[in-house]
C-alpha positions in Angstrom: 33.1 4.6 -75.2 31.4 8.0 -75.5 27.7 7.9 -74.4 25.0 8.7 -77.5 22.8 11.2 -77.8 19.7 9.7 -76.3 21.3 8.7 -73.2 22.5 12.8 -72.7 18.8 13.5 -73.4 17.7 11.2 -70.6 19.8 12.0 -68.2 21.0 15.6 -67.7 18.5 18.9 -68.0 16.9 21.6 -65.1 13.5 20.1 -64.7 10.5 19.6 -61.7 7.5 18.3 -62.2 5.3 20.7 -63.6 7.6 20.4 -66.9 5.6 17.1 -67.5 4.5 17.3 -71.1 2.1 14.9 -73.2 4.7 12.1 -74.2 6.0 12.3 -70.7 2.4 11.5 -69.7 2.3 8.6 -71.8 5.4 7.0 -70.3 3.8 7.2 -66.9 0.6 6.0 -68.6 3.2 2.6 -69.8 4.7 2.7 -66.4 0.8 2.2 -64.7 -0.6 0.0 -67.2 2.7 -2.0 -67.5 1.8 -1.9 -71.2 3.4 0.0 -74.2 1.7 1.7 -76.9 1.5 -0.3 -80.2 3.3 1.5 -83.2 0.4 2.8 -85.5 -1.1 4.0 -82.0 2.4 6.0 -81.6 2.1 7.2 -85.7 5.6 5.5 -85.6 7.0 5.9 -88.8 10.5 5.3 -90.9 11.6 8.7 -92.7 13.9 9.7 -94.6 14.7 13.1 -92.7 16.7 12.3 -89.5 16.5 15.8 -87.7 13.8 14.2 -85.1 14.5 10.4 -85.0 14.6 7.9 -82.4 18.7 8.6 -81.7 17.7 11.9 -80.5 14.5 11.2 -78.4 14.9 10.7 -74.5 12.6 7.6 -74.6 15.2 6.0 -76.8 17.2 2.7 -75.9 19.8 2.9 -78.8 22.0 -0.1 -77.9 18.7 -2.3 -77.9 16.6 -0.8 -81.2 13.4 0.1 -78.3 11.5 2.7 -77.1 10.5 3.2 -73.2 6.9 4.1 -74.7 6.2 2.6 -78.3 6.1 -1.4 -78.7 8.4 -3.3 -80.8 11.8 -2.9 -82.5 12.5 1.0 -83.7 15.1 2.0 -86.7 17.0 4.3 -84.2 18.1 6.8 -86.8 14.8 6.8 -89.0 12.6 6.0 -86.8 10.1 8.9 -85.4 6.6 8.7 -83.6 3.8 11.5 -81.9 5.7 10.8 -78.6 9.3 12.1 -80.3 10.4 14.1 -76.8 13.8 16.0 -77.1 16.8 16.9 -74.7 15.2 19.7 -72.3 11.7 19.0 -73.5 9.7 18.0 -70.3 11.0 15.6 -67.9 13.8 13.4 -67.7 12.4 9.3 -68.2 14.2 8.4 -64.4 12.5 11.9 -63.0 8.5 10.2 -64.4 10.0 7.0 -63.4 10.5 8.4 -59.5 6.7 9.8 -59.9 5.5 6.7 -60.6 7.8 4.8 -58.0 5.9 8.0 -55.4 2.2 7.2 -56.5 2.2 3.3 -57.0 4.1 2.9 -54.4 6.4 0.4 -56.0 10.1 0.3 -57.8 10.1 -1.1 -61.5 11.0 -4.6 -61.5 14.8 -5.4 -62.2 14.3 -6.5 -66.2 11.7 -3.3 -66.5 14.3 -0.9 -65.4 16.8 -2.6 -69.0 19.7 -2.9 -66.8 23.3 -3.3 -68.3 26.4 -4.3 -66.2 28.4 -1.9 -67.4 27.1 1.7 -68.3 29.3 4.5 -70.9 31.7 6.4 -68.7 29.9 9.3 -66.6 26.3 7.7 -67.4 26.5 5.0 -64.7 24.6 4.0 -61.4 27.6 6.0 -59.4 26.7 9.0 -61.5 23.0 8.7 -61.0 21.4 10.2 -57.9 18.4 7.3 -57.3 21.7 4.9 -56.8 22.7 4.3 -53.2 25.6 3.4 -51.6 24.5 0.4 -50.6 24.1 -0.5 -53.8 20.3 -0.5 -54.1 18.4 1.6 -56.3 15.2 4.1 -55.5 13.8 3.5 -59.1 14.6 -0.6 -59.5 14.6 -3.4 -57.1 17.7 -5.5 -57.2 21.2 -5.1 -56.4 23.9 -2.9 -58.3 27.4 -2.4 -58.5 28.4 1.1 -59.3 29.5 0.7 -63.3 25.8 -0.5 -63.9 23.6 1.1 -65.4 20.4 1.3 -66.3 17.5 2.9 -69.0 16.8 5.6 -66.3 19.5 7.1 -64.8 19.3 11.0 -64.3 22.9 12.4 -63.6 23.4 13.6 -60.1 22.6 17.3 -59.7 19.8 17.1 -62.5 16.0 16.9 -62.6 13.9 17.2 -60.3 15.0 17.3 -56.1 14.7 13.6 -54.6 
């Protein structure tokens, strides 16, 4: 199983925190408030064109139709909204996650973090470098096994230095 474009655009690219742009803010807005932003809020909209649609957006969760910022189900390959964020645009979602962990003080709870058991080849907890060994996580609390995964990981040897 070959891993889709939004989980590439969430979890490999050169980064550090100063690349934080305005819908990366807003994710660590959602984090804080533990509250996503309702869809006309967003200006989500369905389009015909698909050259900036949810499939290609680093908030995206493809397999589950959602969106780590906008609220409610998206049309992955239509949909678009204001906080549309590319590969290499800003920071990668696990990299604001880890800020957020850093200033709250707190990992995301287990169901927040949309944990799978079994992640695409080369985009699992093994691969991510907030997994340890011991089979804990920096970002999540709970318990992994190495062919997890989870709507955050950042490949080992991208993003910002833990």
């Amino acid at each position: 199983m070959g891993a889709k474009e939004s989980a590439v655009a969430k979890a490999k690219g050169p980064q550090d925190e100063r690349d934080i742009s305005p819908p990366d803010a807003a994710l660590l807005q959602v984090l804080y408030q533990k509250k996503k932003i309702p869809k006309d809020e967003a200006n989500y909209t369905v389009q015909d064109r698909d050259n900036h649609s949810c499939i290609k957006c680093k908030f995206n969760l493809g397999d589950e139709g959602r969106c780590h910022v906008v609220k409610g189900k998206i049309n992955n390959e239509k949909g678009v909204s204001k906080f549309f964020s590319p590969k290499g645009d800003g920071m990668l979602p696990g990299d604001i996650v880890w800020m957020y962990v850093k200033g709250a003080g707190k990992k995301l709870k287990y169901k927040e973090g949309h944990v799978f058991k079994e992640g695409a080849r080369g985009f699992q907890c093994k691969d991510c470098k907030y997994y340890l060994y011991s089979g804990s996580c920096l970002l999540i609390e709970g318990k992994f096994k190495p062919k997890m995964s989870c709507g955050f990981i950042v490949k080992t040897g991208h993003g910002t230095q833990v």
